[in-house]
PDB file of N, CA, C and O in Angstrom:
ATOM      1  N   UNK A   1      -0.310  -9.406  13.264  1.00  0.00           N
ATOM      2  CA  UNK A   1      -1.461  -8.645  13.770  1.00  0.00           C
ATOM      3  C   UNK A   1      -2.382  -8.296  12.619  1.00  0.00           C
ATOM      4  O   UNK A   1      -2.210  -7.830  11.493  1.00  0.00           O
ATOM      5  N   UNK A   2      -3.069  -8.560  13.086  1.00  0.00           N
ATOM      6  CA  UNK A   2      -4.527  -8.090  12.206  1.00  0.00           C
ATOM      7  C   UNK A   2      -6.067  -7.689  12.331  1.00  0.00           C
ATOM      8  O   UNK A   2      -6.646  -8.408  13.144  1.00  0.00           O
ATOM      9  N   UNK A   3      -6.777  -6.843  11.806  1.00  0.00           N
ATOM     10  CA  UNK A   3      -7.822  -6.278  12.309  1.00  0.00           C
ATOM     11  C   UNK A   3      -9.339  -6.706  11.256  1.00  0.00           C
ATOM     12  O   UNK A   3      -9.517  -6.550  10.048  1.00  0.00           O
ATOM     13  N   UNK A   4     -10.177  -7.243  12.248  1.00  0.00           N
ATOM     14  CA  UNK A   4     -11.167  -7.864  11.423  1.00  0.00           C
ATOM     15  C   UNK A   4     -12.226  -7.077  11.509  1.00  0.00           C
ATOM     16  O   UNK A   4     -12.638  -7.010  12.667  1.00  0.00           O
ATOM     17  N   UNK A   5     -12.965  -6.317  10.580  1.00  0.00           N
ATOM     18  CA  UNK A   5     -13.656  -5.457  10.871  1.00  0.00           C
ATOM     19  C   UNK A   5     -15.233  -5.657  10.789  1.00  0.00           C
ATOM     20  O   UNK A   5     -16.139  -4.824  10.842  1.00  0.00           O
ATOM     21  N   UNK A   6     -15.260  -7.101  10.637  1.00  0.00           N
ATOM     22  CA  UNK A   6     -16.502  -8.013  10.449  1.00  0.00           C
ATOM     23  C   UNK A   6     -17.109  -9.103  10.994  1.00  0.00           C
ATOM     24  O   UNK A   6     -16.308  -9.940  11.408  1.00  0.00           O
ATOM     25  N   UNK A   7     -18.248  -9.365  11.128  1.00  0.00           N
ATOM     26  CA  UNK A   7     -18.743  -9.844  11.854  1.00  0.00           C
ATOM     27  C   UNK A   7     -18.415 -11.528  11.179  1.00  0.00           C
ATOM     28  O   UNK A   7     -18.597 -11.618   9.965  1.00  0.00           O
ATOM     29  N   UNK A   8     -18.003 -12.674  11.834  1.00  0.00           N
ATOM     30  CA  UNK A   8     -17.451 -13.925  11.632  1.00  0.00           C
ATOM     31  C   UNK A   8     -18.089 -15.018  11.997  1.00  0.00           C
ATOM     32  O   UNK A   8     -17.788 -15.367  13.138  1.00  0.00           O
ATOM     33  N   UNK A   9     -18.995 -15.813  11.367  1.00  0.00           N
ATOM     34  CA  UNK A   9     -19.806 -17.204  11.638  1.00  0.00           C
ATOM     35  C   UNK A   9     -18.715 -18.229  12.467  1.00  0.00           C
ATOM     36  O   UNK A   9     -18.869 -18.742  13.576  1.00  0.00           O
ATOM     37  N   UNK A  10     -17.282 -18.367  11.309  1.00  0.00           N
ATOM     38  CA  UNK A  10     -16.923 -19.332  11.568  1.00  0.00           C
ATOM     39  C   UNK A  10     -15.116 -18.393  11.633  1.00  0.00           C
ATOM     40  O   UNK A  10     -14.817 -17.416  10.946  1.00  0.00           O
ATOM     41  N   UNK A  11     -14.155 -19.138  12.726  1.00  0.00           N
ATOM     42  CA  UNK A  11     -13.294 -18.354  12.759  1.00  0.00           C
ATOM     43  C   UNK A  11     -12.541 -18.562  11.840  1.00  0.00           C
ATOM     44  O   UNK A  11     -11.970 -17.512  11.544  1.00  0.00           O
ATOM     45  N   UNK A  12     -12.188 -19.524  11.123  1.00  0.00           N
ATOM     46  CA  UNK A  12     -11.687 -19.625  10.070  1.00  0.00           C
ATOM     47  C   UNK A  12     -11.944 -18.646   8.467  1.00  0.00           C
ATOM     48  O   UNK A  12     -11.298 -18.258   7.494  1.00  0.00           O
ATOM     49  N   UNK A  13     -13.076 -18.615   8.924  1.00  0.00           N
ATOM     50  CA  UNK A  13     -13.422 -17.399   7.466  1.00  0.00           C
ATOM     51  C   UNK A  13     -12.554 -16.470   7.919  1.00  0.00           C
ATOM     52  O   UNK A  13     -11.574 -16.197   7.226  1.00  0.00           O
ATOM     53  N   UNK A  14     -12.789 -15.760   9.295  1.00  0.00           N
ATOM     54  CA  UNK A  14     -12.486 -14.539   9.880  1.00  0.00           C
ATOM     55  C   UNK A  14     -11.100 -14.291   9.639  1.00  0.00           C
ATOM     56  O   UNK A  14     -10.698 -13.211   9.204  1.00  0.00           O
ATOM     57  N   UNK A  15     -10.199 -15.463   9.965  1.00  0.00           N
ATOM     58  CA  UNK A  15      -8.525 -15.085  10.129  1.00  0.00           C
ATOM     59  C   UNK A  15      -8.643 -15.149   8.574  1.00  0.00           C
ATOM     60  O   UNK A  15      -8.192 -14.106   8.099  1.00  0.00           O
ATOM     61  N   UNK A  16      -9.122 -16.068   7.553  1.00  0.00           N
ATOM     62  CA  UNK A  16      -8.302 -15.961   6.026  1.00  0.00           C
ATOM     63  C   UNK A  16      -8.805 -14.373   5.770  1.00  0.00           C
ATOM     64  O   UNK A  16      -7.857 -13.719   5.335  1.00  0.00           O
ATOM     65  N   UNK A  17      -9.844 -13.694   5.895  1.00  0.00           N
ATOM     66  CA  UNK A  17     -10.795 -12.197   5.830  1.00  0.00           C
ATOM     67  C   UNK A  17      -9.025 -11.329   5.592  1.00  0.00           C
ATOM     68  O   UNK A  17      -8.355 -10.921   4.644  1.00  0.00           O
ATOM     69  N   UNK A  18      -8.881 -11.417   7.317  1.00  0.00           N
ATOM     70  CA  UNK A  18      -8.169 -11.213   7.948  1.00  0.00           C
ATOM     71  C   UNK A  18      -6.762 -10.797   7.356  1.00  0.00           C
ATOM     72  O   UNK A  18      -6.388  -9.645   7.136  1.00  0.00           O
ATOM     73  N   UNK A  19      -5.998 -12.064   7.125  1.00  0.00           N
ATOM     74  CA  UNK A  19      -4.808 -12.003   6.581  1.00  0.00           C
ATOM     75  C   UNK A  19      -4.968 -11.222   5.204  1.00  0.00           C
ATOM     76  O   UNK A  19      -4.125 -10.358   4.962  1.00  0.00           O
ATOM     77  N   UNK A  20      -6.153 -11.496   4.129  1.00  0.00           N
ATOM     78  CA  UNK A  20      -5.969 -11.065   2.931  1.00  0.00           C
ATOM     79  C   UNK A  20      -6.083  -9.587   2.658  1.00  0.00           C
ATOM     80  O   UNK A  20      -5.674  -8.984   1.665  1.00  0.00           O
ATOM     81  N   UNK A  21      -6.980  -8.905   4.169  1.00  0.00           N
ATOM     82  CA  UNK A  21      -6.710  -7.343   4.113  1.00  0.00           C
ATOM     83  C   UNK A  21      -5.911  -6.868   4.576  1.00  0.00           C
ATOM     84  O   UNK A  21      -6.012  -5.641   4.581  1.00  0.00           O
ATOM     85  N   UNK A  22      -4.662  -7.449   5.233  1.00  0.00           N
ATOM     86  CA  UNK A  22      -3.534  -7.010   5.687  1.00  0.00           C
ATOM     87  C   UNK A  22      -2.691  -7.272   4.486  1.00  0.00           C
ATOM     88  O   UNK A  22      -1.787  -6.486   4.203  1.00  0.00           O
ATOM     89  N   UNK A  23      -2.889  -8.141   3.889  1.00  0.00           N
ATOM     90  CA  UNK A  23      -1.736  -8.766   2.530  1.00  0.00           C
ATOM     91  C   UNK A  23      -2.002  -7.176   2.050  1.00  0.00           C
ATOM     92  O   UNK A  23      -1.106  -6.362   2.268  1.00  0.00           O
ATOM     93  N   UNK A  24      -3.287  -6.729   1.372  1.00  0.00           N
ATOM     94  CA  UNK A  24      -3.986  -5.849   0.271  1.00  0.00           C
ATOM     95  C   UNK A  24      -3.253  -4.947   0.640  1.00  0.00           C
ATOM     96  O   UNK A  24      -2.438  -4.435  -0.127  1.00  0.00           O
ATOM     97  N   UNK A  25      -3.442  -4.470   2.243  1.00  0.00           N
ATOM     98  CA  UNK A  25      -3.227  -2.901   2.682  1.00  0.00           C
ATOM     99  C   UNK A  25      -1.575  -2.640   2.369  1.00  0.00           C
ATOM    100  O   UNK A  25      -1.140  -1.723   1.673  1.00  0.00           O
ATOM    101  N   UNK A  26      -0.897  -3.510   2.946  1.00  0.00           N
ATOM    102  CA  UNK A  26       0.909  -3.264   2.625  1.00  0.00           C
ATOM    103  C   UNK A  26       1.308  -3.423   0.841  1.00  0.00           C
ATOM    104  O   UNK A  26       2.265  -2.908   0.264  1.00  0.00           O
ATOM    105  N   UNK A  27       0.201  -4.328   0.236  1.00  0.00           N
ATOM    106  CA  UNK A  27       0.510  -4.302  -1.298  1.00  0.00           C
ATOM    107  C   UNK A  27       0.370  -2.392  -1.832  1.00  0.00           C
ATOM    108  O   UNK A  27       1.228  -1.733  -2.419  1.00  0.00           O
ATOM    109  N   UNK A  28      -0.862  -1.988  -1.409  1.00  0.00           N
ATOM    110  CA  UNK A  28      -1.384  -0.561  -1.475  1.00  0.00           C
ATOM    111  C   UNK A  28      -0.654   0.359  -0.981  1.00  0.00           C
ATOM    112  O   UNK A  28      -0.626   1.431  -1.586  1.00  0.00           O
ATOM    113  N   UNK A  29       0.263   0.174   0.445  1.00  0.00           N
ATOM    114  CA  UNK A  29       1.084   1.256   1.069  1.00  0.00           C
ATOM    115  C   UNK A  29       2.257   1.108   0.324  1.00  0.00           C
ATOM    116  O   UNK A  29       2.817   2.190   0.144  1.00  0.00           O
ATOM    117  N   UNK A  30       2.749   0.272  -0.107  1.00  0.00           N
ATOM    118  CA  UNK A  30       4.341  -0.150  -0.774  1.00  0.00           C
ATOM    119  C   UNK A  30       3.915   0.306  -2.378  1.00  0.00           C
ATOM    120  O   UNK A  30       4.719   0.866  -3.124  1.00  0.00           O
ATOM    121  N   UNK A  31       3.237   0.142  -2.568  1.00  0.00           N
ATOM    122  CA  UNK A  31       2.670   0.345  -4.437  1.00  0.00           C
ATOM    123  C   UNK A  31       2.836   1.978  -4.189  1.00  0.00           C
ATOM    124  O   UNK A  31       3.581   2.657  -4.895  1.00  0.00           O
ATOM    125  N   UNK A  32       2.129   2.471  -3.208  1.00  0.00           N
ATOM    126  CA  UNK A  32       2.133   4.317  -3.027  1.00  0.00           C
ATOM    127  C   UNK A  32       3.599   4.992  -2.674  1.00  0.00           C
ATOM    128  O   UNK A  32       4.092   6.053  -3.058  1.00  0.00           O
ATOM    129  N   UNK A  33       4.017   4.146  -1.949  1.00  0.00           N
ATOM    130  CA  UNK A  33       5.137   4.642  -1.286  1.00  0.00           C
ATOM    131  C   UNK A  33       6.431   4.595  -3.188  1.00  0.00           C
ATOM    132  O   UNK A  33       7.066   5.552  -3.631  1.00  0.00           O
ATOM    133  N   UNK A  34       6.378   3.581  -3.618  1.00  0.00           N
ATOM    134  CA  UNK A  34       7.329   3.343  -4.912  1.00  0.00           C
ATOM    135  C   UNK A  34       6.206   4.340  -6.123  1.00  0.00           C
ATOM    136  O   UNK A  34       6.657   4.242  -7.264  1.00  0.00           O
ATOM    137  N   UNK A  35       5.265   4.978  -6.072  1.00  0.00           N
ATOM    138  CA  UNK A  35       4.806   5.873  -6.826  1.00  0.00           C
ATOM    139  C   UNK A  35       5.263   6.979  -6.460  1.00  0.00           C
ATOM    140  O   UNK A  35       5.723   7.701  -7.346  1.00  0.00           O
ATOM    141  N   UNK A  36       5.278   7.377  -5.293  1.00  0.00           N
ATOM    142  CA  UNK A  36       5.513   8.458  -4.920  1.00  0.00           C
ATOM    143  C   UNK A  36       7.034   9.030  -5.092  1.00  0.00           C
ATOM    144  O   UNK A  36       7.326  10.189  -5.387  1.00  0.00           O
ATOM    145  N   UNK A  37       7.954   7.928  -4.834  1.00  0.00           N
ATOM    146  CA  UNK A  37       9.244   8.175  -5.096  1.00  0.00           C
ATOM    147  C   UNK A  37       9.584   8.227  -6.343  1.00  0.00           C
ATOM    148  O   UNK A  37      10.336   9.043  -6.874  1.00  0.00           O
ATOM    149  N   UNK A  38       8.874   7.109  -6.947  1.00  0.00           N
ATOM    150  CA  UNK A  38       8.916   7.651  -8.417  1.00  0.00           C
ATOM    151  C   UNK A  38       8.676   8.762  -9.275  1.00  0.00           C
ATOM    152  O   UNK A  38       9.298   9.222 -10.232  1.00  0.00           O
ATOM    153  N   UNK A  39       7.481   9.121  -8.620  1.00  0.00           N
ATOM    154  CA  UNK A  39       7.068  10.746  -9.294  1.00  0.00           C
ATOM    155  C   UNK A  39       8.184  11.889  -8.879  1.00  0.00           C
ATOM    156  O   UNK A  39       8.487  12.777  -9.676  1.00  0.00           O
ATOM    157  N   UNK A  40       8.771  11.792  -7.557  1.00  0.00           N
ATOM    158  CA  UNK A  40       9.428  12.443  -7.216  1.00  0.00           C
ATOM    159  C   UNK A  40      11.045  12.653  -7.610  1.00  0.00           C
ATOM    160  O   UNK A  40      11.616  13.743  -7.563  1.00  0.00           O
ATOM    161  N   UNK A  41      11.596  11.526  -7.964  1.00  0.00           N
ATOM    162  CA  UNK A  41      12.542  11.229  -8.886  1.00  0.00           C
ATOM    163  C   UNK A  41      12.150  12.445 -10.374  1.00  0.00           C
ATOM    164  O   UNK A  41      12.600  13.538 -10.718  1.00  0.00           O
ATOM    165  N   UNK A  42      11.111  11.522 -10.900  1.00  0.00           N
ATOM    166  CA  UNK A  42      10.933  12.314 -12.129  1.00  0.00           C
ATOM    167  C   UNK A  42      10.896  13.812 -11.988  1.00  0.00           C
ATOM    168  O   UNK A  42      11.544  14.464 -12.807  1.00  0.00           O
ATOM    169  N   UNK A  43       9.847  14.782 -10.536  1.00  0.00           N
ATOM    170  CA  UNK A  43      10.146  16.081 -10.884  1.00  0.00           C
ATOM    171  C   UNK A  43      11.728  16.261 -10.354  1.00  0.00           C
ATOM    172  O   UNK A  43      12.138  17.126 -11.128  1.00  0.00           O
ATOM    173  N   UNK A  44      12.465  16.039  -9.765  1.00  0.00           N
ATOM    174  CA  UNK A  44      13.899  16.167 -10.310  1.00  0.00           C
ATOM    175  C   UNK A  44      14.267  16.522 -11.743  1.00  0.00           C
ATOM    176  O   UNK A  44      14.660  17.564 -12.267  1.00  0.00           O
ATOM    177  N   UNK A  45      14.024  15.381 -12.169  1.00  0.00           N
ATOM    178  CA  UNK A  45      14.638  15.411 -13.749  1.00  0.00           C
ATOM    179  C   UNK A  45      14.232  15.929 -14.306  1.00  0.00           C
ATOM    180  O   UNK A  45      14.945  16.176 -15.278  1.00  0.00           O
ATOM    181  N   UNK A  46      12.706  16.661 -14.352  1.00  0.00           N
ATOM    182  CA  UNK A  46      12.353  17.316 -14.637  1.00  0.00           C
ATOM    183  C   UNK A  46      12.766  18.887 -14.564  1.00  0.00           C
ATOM    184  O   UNK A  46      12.742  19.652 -15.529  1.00  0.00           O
ATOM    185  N   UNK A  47      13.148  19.224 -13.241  1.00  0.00           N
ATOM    186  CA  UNK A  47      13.514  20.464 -12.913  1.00  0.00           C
ATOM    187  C   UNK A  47      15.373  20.809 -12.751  1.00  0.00           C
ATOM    188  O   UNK A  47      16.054  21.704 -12.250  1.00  0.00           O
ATOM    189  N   UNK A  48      15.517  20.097 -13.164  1.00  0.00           N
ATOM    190  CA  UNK A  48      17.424  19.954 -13.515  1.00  0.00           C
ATOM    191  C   UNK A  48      17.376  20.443 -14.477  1.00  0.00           C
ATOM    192  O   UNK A  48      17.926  21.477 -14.098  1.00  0.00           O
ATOM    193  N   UNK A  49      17.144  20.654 -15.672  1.00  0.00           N
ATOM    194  CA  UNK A  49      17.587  21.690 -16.705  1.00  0.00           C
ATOM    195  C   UNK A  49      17.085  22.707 -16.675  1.00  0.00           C
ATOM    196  O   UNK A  49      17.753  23.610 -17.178  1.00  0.00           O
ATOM    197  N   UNK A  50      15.781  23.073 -16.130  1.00  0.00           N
ATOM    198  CA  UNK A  50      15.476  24.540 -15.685  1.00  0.00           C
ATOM    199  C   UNK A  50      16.190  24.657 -14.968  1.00  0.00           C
ATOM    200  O   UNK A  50      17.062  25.251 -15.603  1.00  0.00           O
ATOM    201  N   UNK A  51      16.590  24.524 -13.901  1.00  0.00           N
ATOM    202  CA  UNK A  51      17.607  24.865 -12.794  1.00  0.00           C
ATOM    203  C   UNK A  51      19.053  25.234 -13.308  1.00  0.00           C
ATOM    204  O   UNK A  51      19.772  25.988 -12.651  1.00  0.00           O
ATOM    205  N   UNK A  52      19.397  24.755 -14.337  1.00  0.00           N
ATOM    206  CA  UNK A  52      20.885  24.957 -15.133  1.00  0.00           C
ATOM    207  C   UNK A  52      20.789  25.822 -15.862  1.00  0.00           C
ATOM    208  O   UNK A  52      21.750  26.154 -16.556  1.00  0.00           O
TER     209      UNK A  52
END
């Protein structure tokens, strides 16, 4: 599934459009999602020896 948010001459432009902003968007949600856990990891480790 995919969402084309543009106007398309030829349909072939449209689906490659297509696929490469769906590729982008899950590269961007998965890149955030492994930052986020990452940062979150770190304030752990961070807050483990204050905590002790």
């Amino acid at each position: 599934m995919c969402v084309c948010v543009c106007v398309c001459v030829c349909v072939c432009v449209c689906v490659c459009v297509c696929i490469t902003v769906e590729a982008e968007y899950n590269y961007l949600k998965n890149r955030a999602v492994y930052i986020y856990t990452q940062h979150v990891h770190e304030n752990l480790f961070v807050r483990r020896p204050s905590l002790s």
